[in-house]
C-alpha positions in Angstrom: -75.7 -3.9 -47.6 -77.1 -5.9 -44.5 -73.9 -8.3 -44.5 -71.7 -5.4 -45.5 -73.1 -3.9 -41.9 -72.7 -7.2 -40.1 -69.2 -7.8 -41.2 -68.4 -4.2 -39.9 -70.1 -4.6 -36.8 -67.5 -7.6 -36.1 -65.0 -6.4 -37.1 -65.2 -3.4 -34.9 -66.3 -5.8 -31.8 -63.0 -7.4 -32.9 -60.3 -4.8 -33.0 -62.1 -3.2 -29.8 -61.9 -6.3 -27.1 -58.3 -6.8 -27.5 -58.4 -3.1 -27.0 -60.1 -3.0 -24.1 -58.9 -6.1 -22.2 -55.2 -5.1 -22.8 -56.6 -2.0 -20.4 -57.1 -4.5 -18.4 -54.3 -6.8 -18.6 -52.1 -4.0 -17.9 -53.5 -3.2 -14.3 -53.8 -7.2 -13.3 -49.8 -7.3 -14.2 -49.1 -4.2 -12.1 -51.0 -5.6 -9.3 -49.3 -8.7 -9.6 -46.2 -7.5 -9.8 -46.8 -5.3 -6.3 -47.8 -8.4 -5.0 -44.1 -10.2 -6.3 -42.0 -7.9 -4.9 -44.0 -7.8 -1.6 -43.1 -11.6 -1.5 -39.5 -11.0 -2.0 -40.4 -12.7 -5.3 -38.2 -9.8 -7.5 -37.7 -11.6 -10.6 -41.2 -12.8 -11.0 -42.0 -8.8 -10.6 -39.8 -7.8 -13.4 -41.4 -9.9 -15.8 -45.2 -9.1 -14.3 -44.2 -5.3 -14.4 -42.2 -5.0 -18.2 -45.5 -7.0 -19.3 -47.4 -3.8 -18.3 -45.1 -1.2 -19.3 -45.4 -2.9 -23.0 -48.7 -2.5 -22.7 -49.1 1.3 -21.1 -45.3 2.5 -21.8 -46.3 6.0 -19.9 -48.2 4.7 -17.0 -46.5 6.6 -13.8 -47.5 3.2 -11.7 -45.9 0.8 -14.1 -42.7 2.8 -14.5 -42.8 3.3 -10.6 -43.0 -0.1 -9.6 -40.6 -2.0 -12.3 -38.1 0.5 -11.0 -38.8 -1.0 -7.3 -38.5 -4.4 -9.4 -35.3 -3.9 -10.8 -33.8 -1.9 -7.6 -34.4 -4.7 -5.7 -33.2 -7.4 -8.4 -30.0 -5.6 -8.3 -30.5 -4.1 -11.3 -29.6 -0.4 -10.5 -29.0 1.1 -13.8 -32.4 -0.1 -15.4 -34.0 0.8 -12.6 -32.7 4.7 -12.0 -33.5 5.3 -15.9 -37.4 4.2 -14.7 -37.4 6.4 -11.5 -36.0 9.4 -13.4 -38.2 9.3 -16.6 -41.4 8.8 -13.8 -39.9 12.2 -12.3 -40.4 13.8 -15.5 -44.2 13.1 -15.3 -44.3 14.1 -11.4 -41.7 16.1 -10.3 -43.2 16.1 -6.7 -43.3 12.4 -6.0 -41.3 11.8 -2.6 -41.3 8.4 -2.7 -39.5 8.2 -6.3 -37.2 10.7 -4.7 -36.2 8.3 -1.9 -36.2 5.0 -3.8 -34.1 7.0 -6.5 -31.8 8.3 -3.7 -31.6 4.6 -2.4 -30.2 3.8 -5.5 -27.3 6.2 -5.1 -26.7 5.5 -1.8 -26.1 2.0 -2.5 -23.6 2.7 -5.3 -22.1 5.5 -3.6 -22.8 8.0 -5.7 -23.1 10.8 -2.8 -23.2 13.6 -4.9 -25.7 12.9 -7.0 -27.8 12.0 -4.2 -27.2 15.5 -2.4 -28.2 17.3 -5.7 -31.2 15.0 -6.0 -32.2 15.6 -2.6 -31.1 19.0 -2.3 -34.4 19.7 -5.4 -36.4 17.7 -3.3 -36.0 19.7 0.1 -36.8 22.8 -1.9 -40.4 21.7 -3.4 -41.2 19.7 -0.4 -42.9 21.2 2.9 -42.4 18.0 5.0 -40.1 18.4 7.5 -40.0 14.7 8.3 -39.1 13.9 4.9 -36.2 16.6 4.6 -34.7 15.3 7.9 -34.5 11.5 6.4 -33.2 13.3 3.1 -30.7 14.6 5.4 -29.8 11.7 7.5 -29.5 9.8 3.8 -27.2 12.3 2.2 -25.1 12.3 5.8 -24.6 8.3 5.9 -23.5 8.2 2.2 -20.9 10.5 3.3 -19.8 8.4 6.1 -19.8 5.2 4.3 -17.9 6.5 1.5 -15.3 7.8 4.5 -14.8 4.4 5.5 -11.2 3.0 4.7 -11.0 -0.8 3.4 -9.2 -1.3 7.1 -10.2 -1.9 10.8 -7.7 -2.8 14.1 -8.7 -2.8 17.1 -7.2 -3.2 20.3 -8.8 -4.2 23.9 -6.7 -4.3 26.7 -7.8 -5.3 30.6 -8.2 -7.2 33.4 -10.6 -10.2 34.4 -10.9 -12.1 37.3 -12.5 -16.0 37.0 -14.0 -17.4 39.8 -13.3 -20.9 38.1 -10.6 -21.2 36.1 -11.2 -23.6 32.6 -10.4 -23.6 29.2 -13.6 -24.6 28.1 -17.1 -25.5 29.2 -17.8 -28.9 27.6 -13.6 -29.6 28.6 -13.2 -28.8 32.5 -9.9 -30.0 34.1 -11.8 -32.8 36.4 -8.8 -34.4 38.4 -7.8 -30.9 39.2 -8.4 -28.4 42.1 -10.3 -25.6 40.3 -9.2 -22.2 41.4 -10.0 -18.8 41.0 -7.3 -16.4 39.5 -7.1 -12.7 37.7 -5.8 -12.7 34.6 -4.8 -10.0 31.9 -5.9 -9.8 28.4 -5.0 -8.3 25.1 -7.3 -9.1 22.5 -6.8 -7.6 18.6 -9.5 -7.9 16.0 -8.5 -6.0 12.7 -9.8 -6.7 9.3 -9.5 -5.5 5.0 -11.2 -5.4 2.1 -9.2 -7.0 0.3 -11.8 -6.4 -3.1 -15.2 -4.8 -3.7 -17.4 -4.6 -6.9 -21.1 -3.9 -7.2 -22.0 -6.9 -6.1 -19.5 -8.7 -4.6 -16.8 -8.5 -1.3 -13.6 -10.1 -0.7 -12.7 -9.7 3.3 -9.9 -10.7 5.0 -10.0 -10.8 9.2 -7.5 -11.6 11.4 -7.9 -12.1 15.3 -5.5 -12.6 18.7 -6.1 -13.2 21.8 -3.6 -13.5 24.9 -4.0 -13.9 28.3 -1.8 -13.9 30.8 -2.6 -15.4 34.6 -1.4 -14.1 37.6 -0.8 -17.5 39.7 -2.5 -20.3 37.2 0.2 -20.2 34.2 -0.3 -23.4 32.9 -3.6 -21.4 31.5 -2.2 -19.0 29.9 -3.9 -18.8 26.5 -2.9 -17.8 23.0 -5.2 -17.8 20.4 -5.5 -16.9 16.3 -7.9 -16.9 13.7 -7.7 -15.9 10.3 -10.8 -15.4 8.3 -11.5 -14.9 4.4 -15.3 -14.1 3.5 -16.9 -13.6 0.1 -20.1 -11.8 0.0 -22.0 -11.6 -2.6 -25.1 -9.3 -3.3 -27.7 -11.4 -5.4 -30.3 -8.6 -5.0 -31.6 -5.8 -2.4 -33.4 -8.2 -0.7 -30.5 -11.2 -0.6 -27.1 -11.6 0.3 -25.1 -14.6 0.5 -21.4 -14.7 2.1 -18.9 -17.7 2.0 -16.4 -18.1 4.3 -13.8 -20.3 5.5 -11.4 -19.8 9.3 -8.7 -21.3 10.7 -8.5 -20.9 14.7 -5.6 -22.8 16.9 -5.1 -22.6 20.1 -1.8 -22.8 22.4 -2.1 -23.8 26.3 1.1 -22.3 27.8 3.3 -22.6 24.7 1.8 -25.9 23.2 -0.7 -26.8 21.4 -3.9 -27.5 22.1 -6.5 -27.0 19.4 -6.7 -26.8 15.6 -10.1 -25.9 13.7 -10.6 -25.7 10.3 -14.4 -24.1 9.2 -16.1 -23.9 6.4 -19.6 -22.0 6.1 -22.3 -20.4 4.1 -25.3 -18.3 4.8 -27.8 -16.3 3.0 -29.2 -13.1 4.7 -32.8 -12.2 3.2 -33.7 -8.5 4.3 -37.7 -8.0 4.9 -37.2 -5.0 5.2 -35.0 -1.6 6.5 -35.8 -2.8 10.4 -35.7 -7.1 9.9 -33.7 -9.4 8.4 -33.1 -13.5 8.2 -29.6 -15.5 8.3 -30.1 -19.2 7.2 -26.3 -20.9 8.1 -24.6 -24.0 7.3 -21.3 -24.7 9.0 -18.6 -27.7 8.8 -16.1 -27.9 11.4 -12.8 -30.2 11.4 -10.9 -30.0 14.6 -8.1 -31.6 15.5 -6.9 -31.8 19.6 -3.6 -32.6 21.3 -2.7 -34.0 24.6 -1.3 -32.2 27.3 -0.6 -32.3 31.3 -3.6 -30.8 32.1 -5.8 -32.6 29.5 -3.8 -35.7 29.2 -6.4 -37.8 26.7 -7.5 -34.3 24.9 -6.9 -36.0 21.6 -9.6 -38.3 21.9 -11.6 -35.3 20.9 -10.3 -34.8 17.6 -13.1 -35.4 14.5 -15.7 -33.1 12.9 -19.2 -31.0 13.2 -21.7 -30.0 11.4 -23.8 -27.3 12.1 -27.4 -25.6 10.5 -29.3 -22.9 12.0 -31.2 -19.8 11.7 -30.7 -16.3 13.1 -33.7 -13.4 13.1 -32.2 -9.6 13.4 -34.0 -6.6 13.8 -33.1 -2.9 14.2 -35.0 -0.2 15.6 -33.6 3.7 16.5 -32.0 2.9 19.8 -32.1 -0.7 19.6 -31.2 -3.7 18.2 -30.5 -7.4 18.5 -30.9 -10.8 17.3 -32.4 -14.0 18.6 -30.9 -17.9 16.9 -31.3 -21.5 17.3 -28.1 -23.8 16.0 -28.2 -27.6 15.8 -25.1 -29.2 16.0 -23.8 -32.5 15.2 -20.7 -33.8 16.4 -18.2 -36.9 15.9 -15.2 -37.4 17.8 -12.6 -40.6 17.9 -14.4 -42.0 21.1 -18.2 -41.9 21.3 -18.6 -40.3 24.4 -16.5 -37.2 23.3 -19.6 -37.3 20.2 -22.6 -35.9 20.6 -25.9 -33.9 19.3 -26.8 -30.3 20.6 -28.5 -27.7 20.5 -28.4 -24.0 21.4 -30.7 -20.6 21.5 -30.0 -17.9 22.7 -31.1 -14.1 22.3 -28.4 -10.8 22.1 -29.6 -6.8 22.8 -27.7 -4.1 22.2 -29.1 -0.3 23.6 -28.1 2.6 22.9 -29.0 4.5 26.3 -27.4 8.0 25.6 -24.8 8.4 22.7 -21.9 7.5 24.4 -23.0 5.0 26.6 -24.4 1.2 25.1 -25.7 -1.9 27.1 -25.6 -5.1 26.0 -27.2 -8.2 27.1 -27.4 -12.0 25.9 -28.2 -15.2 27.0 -27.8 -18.6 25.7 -29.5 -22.2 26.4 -27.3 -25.3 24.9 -28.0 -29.1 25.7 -25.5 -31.7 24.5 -26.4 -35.6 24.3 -23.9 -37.9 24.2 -24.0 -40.6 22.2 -21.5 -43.7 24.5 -21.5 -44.3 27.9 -18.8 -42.3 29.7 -16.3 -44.5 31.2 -16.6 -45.5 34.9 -20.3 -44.6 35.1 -22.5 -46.6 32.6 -24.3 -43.7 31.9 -24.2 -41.5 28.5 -23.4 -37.7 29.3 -26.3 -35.0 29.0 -25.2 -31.7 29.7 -27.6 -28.4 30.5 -25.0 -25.1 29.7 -27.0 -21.7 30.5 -24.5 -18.6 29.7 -25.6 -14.7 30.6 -23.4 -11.5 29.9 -24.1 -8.0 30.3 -21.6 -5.6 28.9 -21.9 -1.4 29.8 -19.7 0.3 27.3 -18.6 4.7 27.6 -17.3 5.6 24.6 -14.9 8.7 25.4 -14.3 9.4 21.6 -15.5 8.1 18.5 -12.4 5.9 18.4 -11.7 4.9 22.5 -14.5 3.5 24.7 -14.2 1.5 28.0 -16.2 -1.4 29.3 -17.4 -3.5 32.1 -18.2 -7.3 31.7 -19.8 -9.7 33.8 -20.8 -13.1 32.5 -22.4 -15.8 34.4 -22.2 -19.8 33.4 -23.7 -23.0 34.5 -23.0 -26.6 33.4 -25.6 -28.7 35.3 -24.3 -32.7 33.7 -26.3 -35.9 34.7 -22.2 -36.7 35.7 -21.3 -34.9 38.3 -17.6 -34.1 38.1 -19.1 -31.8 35.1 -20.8 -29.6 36.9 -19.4 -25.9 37.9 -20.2 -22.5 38.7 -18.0 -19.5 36.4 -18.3 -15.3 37.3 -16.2 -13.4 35.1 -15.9 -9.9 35.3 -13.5 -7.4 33.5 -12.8 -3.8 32.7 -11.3 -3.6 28.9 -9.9 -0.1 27.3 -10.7 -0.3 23.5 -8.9 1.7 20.9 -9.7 1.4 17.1 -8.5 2.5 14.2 -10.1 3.1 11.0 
């Protein structure tokens, strides 16, 4: 009888640890998995989190956060059937309300996001909450309202107090002048395919100008733009893309550039978000009377940077830093930059915006420039300011002023540029 007692003693020690440390393992692997997704780290979480939910299959936590997991992993469908079975534990649980209704939102689904809103508003006494519910509901609407087209048109009037076609390119053995030019400048774009998860756009640009006295500057200018985005998870978004851009200089060519790029955007979260870009350029130049040895120019770049965003209420805007690396047919048209620069865009009343930016570049060049046994550093500083009315939702007007200064160890590269302009823009959508 003793080792009959004994042997049941153990046995019950034995079946009850497992017992008692899966009650435990379940809680580490939720509290892990928080601590995944917090990272960014979504698939990790998924794992962490279906660990627990084999473990407690009805704990409210561990169906609340593997829904976050999966919503965030992209994995929509898994994740609603979570959110709405954690409902039928807690009917009054905002925050599965809103994670649930992020979920339609992002697949469109507008009226099942009003209904399931709609119940919320009614049990809920927080006014705060029912006016996000609101604004939720009202951008689904509007997003599903958008058309898979955009045109745009901007028409105006500029005056340049220093008249070049481009700041690292200044006509040095001509008399720079001032002029006033006008400008028509389209931008209009399609979506040309969209899925769950992935984009196909198609942009096309033009841009004319046309100079009242200088009319060997007239400019023409294209670029076509193809982008595939593809949505890898809530939290990441990559988009490949490719352009073609030429240029004509009074009716000739002037410039051809072929780019290739691709960037992944990480979203922190709703108010920040992280670009990380890789760019290859091929661009090809030809001569002309004004830049008689342009083609020298011709040859490639390569480009890496980074780009933070953030978005508040009224305001938004982005800061970046780009390093560039450029080869050309002679070495002292090749060089290595950099640039940062900073962008804000306010909105001061609802039809009036204010934008501001400013940008810092430094180019070393790698050769001696001829005639001056020196290589070429330039120092480009470039400030804008843009105030923008917009008389409908479709018609604004705006006022430009830009600022630029080249200050170059060689001194025929140095200049002065004001630009100021007053553009009408009409879009349609």
């Amino acid at each position: 009888m003793k080792y009959l007692y004994l042997s049941l003693m153990f046995l019950l020690l034995f079946v009850s640890f497992p017992l008692h440390a899966g009650a435990e393992d379940y809680e580490l692997y939720i509290a892990e998995g928080i601590q995944k997704i917090n990272q960014g780290r979504t698939e990790d979480a998924v794992v962490l989190l279906r660990k627990a939910l084999q473990l407690s299959p009805e704990n409210p936590e561990a169906l609340y956060y593997a829904g976050i997991a999966y919503s965030r992993n992209g994995d929509y469908e898994e994740a609603e059937s979570l959110f709405l079975k954690t409902l039928q534990m807690d009917e009054t649980a905002a925050n599965v309300y809103f994670e649930l209704g992020r979920i339609y939102y992002v697949t469109s689904r507008c009226d099942e996001l009003e209904s399931l809103l709609s119940g919320f508003m009614e049990i809920s006494g927080d006014s705060s909450l029912k006016g996000k519910a609101a604004e939720l509901v009202d951008g689904c609407r509007k997003k599903a309202e958008e058309k898979p087209y955009r045109f745009n048109i901007s028409a105006g009037s500029q005056y340049d107090s220093n008249v070049i076609l481009e700041p690292s390119n200044p006509p040095v053995s001509a008399e720079r002048k001032s002029d006033t030019r006008a400008v028509l400048y389209l931008t209009s774009g399609a979506v040309l395919l969209k899925d769950r998860v992935i984009k196909l756009t198609l942009d096309y640009n033009f841009y004319q100008s046309l100079h009242m006295n200088l009319t060997e500057f007239n400019v023409q200018y294209h670029k076509i733009t193809p982008v595939l985005d593809v949505t890898l998870s809530e939290a990441l978004r990559s988009s490949i893309g490719y352009s073609l851009e030429y240029t004509l200089l009074g009716s000739e060519l002037y410039s051809r550039f072929n780019n290739f790029y691709v960037k992944f955007i990480v979203k922190e979260n709703e108010n920040l978000s992280t670009e990380a870009i890789y760019e290859y350029r091929s661009h090809k130049y030809w001569d002309s009377d004004i830049f008689k040895t342009n083609s020298i120019r011709s040859g490639y770049q390569n480009t890496m940077g980074i780009k933070q965003s953030f978005y508040l209420k009224r305001l938004k805007g982005e800061m970046y830093y780009f390093s560039d690396f450029n080869r050309a047919g002679e070495g002292y048209w090749a060089f290595n930059g950099q640039r940062l620069g900073a962008e804000l865009a306010y909105k001061v009343i609802p039809p009036l915006h204010i934008n501001v930016s400013g940008e810092y570049s430094e180019r070393r060049y790698r050769d001696e420039f001829p005639g001056f046994q020196k290589r070429r550093l330039d120092r480009l500083q470039q400030y804008s300011l843009r105030v923008t009315y917009f008389i409908s939702e479709r018609m604004s007007v705006s006022i430009t002023e830009s600022y630029i200064v080249n200050d170059s160890n060689i001194g025929i590269f140095d200049y002065r540029r004001n630009l100021t302009g007053v553009f009408l823009t009409i879009g349609v959508q």
